[in-house]
C-alpha positions as CSV (number, residue, x, y, z in Angstrom):
1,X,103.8,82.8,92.2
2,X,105.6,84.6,94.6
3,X,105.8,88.0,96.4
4,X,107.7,89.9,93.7
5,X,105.4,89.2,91.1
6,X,102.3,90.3,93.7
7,X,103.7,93.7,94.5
8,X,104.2,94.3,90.6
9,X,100.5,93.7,89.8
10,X,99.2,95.3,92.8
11,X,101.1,99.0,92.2
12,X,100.8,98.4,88.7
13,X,97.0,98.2,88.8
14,X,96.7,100.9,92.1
15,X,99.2,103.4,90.4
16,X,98.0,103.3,86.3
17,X,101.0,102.3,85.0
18,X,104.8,100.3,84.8
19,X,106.7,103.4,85.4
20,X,104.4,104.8,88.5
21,X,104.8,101.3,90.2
22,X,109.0,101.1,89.4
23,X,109.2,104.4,91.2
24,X,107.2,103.7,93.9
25,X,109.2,100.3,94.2
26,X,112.8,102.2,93.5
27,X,113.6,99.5,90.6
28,X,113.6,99.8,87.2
29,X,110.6,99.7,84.8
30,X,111.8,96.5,83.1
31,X,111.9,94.1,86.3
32,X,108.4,95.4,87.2
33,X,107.1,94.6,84.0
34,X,109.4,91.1,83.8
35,X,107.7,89.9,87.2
36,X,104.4,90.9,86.0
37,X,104.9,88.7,82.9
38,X,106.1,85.5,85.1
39,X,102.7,86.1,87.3
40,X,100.6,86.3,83.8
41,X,102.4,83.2,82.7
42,X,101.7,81.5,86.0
43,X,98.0,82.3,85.8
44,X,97.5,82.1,82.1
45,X,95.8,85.7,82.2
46,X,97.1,88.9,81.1
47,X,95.4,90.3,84.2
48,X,96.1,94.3,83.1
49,X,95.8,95.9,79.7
50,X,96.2,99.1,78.3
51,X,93.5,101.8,78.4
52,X,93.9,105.2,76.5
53,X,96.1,106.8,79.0
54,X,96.6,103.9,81.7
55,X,95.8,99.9,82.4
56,X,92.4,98.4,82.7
57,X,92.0,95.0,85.3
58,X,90.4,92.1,82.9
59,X,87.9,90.1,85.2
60,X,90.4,87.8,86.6
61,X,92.8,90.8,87.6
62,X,90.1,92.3,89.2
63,X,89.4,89.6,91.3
64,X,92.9,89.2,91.9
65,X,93.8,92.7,93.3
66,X,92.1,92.1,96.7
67,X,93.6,89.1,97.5
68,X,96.7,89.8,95.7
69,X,96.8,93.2,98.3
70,X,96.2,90.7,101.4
71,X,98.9,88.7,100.4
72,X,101.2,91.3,100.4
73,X,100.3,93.0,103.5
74,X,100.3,89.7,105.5
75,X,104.0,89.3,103.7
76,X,105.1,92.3,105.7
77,X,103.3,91.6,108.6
78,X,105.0,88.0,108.6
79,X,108.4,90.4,108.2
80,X,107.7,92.4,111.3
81,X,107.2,89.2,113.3
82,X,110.4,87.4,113.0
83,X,112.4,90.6,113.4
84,X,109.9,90.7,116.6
85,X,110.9,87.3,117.5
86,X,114.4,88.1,116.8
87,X,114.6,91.0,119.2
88,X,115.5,93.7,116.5
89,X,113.4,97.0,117.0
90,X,110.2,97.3,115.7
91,X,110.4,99.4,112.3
92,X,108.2,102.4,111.2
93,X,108.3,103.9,107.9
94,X,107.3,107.1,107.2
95,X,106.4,108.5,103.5
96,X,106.3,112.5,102.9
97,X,106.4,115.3,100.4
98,X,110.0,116.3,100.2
99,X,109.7,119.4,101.9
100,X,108.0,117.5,105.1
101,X,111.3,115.3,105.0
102,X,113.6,117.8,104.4
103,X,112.5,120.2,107.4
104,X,110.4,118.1,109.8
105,X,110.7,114.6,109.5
106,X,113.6,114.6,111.6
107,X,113.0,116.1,114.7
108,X,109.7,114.4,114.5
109,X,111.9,110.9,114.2
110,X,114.3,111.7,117.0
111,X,112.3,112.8,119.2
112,X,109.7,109.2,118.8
113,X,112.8,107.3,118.8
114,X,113.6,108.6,122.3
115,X,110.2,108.4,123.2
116,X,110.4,104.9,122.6
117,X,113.5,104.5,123.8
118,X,115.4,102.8,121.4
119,X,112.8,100.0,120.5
120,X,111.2,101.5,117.4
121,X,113.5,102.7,114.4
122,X,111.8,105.1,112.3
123,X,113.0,106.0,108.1
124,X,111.3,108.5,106.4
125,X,111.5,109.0,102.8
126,X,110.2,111.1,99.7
127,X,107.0,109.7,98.0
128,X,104.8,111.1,95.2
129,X,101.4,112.0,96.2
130,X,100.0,109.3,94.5
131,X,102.1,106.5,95.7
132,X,101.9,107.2,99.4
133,X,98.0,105.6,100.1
134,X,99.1,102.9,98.0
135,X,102.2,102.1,100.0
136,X,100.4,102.9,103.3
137,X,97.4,100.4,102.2
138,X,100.1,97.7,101.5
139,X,101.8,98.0,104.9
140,X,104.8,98.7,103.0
141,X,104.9,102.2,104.4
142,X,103.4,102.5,108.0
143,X,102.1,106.3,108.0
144,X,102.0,109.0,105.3
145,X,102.1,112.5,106.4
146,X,100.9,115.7,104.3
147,X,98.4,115.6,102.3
148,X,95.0,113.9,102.3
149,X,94.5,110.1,101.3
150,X,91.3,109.4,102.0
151,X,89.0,110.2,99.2
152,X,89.5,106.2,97.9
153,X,87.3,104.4,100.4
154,X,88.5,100.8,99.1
155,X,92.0,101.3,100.5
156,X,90.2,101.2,103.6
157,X,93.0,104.1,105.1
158,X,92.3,106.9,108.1
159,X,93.4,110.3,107.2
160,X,93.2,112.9,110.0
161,X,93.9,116.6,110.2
162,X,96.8,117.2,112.3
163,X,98.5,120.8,111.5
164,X,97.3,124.0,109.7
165,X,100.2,126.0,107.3
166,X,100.4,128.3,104.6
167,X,101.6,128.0,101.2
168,X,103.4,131.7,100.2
169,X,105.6,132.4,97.7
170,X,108.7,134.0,98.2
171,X,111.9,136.7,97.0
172,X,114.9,138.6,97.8
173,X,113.3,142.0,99.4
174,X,115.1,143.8,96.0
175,X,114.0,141.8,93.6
176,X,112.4,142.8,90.8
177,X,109.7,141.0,89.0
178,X,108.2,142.3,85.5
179,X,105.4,141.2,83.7
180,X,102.7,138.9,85.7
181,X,103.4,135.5,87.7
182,X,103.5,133.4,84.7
183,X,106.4,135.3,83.4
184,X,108.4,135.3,86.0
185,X,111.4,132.6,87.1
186,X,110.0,130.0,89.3
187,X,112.9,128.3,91.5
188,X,111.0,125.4,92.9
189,X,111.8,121.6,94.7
190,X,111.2,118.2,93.3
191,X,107.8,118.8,94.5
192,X,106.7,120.8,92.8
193,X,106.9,118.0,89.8
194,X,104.2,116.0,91.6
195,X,101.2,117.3,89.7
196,X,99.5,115.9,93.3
197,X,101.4,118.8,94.9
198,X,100.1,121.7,96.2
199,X,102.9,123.9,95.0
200,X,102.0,122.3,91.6
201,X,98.4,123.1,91.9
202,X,99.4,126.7,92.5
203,X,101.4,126.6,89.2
204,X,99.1,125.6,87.2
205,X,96.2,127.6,88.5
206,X,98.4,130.5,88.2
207,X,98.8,129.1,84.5
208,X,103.2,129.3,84.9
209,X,104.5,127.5,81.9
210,X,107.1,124.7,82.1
211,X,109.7,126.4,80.7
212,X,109.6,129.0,83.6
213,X,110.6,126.6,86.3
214,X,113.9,125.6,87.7
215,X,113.9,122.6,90.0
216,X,116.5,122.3,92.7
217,X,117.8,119.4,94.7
218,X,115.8,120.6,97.8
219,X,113.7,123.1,98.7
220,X,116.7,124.6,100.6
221,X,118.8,125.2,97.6
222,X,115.5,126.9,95.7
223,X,115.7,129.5,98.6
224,X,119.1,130.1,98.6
225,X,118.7,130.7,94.7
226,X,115.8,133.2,95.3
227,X,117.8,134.9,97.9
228,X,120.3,135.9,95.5
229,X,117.9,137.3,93.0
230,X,117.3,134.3,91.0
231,X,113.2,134.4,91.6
232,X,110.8,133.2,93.3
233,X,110.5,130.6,95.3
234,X,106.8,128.8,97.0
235,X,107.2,127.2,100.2
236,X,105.8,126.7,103.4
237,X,105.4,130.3,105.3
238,X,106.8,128.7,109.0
239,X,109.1,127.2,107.6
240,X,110.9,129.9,105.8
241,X,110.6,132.0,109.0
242,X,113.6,132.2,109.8
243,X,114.9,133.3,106.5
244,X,112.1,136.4,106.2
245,X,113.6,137.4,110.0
246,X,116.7,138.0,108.5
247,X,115.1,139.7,105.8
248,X,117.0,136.8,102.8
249,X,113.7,137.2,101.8
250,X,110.0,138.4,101.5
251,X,106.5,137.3,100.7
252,X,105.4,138.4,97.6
253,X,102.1,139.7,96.8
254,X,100.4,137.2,94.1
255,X,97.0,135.8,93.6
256,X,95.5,132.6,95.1
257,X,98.1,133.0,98.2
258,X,98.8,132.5,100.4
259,X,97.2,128.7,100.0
260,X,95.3,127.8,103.7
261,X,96.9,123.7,103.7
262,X,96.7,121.1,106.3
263,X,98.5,117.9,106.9
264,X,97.3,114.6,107.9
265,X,98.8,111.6,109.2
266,X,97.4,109.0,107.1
267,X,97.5,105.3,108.8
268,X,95.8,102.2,108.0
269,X,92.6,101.1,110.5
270,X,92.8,100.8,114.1
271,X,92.8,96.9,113.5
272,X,95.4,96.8,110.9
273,X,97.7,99.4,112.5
274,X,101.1,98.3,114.2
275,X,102.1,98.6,117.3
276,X,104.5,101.5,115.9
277,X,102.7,103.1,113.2
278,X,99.5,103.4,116.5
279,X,102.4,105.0,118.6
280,X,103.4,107.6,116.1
281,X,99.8,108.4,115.8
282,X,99.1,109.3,119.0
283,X,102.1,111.5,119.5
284,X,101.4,113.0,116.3
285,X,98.7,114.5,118.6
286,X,101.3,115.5,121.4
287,X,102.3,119.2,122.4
288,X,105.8,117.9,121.7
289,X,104.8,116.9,118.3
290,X,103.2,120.3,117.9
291,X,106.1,121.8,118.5
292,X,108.6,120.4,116.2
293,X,105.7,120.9,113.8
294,X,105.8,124.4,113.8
295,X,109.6,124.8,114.3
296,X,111.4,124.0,111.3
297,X,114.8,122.1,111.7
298,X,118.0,123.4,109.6
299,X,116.7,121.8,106.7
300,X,118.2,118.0,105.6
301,X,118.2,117.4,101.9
302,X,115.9,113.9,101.6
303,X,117.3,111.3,99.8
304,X,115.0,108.4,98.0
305,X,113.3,106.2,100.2
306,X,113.1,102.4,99.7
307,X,111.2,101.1,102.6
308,X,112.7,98.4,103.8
309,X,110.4,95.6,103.2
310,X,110.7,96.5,99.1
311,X,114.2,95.8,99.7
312,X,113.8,92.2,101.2
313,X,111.0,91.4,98.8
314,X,113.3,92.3,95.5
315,X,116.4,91.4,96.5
């Protein structure tokens, strides 16, 4: 039994299914579901089973999943401590939406690092909604900011309101739209795919079909492409202020907007926080934080994050 075949069965059963764990894990769906077949053959128990639209826990894979979860959050706790013991900097991982990454999660990460100076190395990444309480719960990711996470009260996490924003959507000043919102061209980011999104709650409350969106790398790219007439675009309003100074574009007028949001910094418990992932928290809380917060950077296109411990566990 080892590791591997731990973290398998635990986002396996937290997420619903092979493919949601394999994404949250960055490997492929066939060496999830090969090291959850070496732990069932280990234990003689097929431990998860399909249910209608996901996987049901049998009674020994319920009674698994706590300790199975321990196990795994003590295995990167024991990773922390030899790179402690080692000297190496302490490590934080950050999880995001992929606008948060794109436009804030850097400034926020240089300006800890120098905070720190030097002895905590911070990664932030893209996560889907529902992988990032998961990963936080697991110590495999050390704070999650956006959206809430604490509604499940068995991951035991602390979700706190930390900044206010608006969700708008946006167009070139001449565009022209015809017909109502669900007719229209929706330029959007890989968001937006997340049906745990709030740009995806809008779309489907505004009832925009499918086949009326465009996704773009980055939520950078979906502006430039409204800009130029292509259609409209949600975002964050502070975020695009820039842009609407220079008049590339304009908030349009359309129902259910703008969207009052707020992020949270989601963390595990005082006792089962790290030394980094407290330090971030509290200046999370700082006017310096504030102020990156509400100043967006130039806007980095994200790449997919693989925190580091899921690389040490599958390699």
């Amino acid at each position: 039994m080892t590791l591997t075949q731990l973290s398998a069965f635990v986002l396996v059963a937290r997420l619903g299914s092979v493919k949601a764990a394999a994404s949250a894990l960055g490997v492929s769906e066939p060496a999830v579901s090969q090291a959850l077949a070496s732990l069932r053959k280990y234990l003689d128990d097929p431990l998860l089973t399909r249910s209608g639209g996901g996987m049901a826990m049998t009674p020994g894979g319920s009674r698994l999943l706590t300790i199975a979860a321990q196990m795994v959050s003590l295995g990167a706790e024991a990773e922390s401590a030899v790179r402690s013991a080692q000297g190496a900097a302490e490590q934080l991982r950050l999880v995001a939406p992929s606008t948060i990454v794109e436009f804030v999660a850097g400034p926020l990460a240089d300006a800890f690092t120098a905070r720190s100076a030097g002895s905590i190395e911070v990664s932030a990444g893209v996560s889907a909604t529902a992988e990032m309480a998961v990963l936080v719960s697991q110590r495999l990711a050390d704070v999650a900011l956006g959206p809430y996470l604490g509604a499940d009260r068995s991951l035991g996490l602390v979700s706190e309101p930390i900044f206010r924003c608006r969700l708008v959507v946006l167009a070139a000043p001449d565009a022209r739209l015809r017909g109502a919102p669900p007719q229209w061209p929706w330029l959007v980011e890989p968001g937006a795919t997340d049906p745990g999104s709030d740009v995806s709650r809008l779309l489907r409350a505004l009832g925009v079909p499918e086949s009326r969106l465009s996704v773009f790398p980055n939520q950078t790219a979906a502006w430039e492409a409204a800009g130029r007439g292509g259609g409209v675009a949600p975002g964050i309003a502070h975020l695009a202020v820039h842009r609407l100074r220079r008049r590339e574009l304009q908030v349009v007028d359309v129902p259910g907007t703008p969207m009052e949001l707020c992020w949270h910094a989601t963390t595990p418990p005082v006792d089962r926080r790290s030394v980094a992932a407290a330090s971030m928290r509290h200046f999370l809380g700082t006017p310096e934080a504030m102020k990156l917060l509400r100043s967006p950077g130039a806007g980095v296109p994200p790449s997919r994050f693989r925190p580091p411990v899921y690389v040490t566990i599958w390699s």
